[in-house]
NUMIFI-752056 format. One record per residue (C-alpha): x, y, z; residue in three letters. Coordinates in steps of 0.02 Angstrom, whole numbers, plus 50000, padded with zeros to 5 digits. Layout:
XYZALA ...
END
This chain:
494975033048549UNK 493665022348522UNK 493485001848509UNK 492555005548344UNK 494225013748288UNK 494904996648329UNK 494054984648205UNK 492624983348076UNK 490854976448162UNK 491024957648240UNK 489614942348189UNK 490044926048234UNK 490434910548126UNK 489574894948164UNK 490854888448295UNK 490184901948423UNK 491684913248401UNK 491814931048356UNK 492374938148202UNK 493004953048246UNK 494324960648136UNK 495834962648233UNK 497344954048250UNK 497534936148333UNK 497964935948525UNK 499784930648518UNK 500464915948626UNK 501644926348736UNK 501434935348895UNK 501494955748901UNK 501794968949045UNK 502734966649189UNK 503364951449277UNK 504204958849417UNK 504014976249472UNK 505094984549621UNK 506594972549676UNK 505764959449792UNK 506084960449977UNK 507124945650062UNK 505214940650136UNK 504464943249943UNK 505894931449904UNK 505634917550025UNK 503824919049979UNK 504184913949796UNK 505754901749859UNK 504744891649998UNK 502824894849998UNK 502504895849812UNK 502964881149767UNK 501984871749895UNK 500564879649848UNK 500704879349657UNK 499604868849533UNK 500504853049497UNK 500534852549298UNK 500694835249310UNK 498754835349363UNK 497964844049259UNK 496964832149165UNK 495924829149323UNK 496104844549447UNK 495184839349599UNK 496644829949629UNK 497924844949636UNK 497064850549812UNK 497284845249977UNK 495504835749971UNK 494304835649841UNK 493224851849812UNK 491434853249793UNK 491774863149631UNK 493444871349556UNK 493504890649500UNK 494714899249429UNK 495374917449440UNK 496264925249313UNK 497444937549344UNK 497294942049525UNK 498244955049546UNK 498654961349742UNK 497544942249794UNK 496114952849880UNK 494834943349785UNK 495574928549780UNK 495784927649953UNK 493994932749992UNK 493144919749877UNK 494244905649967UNK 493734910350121UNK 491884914850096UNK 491654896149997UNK 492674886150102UNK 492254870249992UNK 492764878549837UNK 494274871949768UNK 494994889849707UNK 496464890449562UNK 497224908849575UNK 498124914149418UNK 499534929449412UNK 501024930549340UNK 501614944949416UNK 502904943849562UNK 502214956749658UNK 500624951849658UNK 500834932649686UNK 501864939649833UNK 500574949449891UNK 499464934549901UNK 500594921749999UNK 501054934550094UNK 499334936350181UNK 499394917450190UNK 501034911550289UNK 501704920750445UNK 503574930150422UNK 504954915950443UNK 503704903950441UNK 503754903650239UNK 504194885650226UNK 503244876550358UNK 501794885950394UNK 500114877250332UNK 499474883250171UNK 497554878850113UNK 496934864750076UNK 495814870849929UNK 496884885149869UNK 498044884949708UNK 499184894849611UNK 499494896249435UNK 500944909249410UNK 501064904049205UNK 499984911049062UNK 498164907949114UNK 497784903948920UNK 499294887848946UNK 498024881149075UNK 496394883848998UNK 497054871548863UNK 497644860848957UNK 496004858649079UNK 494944845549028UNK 493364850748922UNK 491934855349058UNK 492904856749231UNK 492934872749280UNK 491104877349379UNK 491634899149373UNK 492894909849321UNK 493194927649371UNK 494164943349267UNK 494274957549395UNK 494784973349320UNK 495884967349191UNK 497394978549124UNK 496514987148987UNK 497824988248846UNK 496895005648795UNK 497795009048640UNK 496905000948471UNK 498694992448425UNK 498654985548581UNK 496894976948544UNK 497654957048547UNK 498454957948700UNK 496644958948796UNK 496134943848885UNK 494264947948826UNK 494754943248654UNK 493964934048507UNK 495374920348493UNK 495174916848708UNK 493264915048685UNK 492804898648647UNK 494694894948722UNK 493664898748910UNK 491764892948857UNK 492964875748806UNK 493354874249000UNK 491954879349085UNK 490324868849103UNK 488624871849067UNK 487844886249148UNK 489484890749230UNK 489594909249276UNK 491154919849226UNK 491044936249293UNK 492084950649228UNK 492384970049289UNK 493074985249239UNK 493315003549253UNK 494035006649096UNK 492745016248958UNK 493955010848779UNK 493864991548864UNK 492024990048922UNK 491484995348748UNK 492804982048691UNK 491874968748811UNK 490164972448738UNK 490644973248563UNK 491564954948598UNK 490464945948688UNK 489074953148597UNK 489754944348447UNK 489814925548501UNK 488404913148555UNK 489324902848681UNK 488864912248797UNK 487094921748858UNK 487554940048914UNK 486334952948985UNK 486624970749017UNK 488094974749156UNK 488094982549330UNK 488334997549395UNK 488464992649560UNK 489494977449635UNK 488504964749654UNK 488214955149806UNK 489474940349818UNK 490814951449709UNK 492264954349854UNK 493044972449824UNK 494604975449751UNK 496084990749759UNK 495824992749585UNK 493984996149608UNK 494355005649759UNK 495445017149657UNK 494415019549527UNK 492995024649634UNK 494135038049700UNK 494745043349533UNK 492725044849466UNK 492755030749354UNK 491205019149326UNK 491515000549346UNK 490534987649247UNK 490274969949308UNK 489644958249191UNK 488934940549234UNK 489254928149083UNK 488294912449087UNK 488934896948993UNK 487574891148863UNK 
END
């Protein structure tokens, strides 16, 4: 099916965000928490290293202070999935203080996992300049002060294909100015996909608002965009990602 199957055309209203017809994003979480029963290791992972290494709530209104030292600039990923990405951008921008969001079990598992040593779960140093968020991603965007966040990244997003399925996309026109809100001026948020029914839905979204200036996507990754299994595999299955840089007006 396609998006236009979805919704009637988008405009924007004068706050910047789009009008698209379809149904408000709802303030709940869908998919899967917690996929395969965890392994005792995935479980001392999420026991004794996630909490050492998750965002302190309590800091939110100014974030530099919920690392280790204070970063150069803070980004934010949302929905990291296996941690590839995540893991690359800490390490390529070691100055970076880097918030990785998931709320999946698995995958925030498959993150700390590449992080601690086996039966060193508890005491093993963790990074200075690397977070975790394992709530809804939207819960901290509010919360964020107005302006703090320098980029964001959306790497290959679940696509929610079906059109009844429309609100739960995190490319939506309620989470719009919700993001723009926390990022600052000419911040970058990148976003990718492979999916044909959600890159239409991207370009018919963002096409509708003015918060942010847009310009036609890649077909290539660019340089500076790690790789991810979920490009990988869509590579291999013949699908065409899309990576779109976003810039903040």
């Amino acid at each position: 099916m396609t998006v236009s199957e979805t919704k009637t055309p988008a405009s924007a209203d004068e706050a910047g965000t789009p009008t698209v017809s379809v149904k408000a994003s709802p303030d709940r979480l869908y998919g899967r928490q917690r996929g395969h029963p965890l392994r005792p290791r995935q479980q001392r992972l999420l026991d004794e290293t996630l909490p050492r290494l998750r965002l302190d709530q309590s800091l939110l209104d100014d974030p530099a202070r919920a690392f280790g030292r204070v970063p150069a600039e803070i980004w934010l990923e949302v929905g990291f999935g296996g941690g590839e990405h995540s893991l690359a951008q800490h390490e390529a921008h070691p100055d970076i203080g880097y918030i990785a969001s998931e709320v999946f079990e698995n995958g925030l598992c498959s993150l700390l996992s590449r992080l601690v040593p086996d039966d060193q779960e508890a005491t093993a140093p963790v990074p200075d300049l690397l977070r975790i968020w394992d709530e809804d991603a939207r819960i901290l965007l509010r919360a964020l002060p107005e302006r703090s966040l320098d980029r964001m990244f959306l790497m290959f997003p679940d696509p929610w294909p079906k059109a009844r399925h429309a609100k739960r996309r995190f490319v939506h026109p309620a989470n719009i100015a919700l993001v723009a809100r926390a990022l600052k001026q000419g911040a970058i948020w990148r976003v990718a996909s492979d999916d044909p029914t959600y890159q239409a839905w991207v370009e018919e979204v963002m096409g509708a608002q003015d918060l942010f200036d847009i310009a036609p996507p890649a077909t290539t990754r660019p340089e500076g965009w790690p790789p991810t299994r979920y490009e990988a595999k869509a590579l291999k299955a013949g699908r065409q990602p899309l990576y779109w840089t976003f810039i903040r007006r």
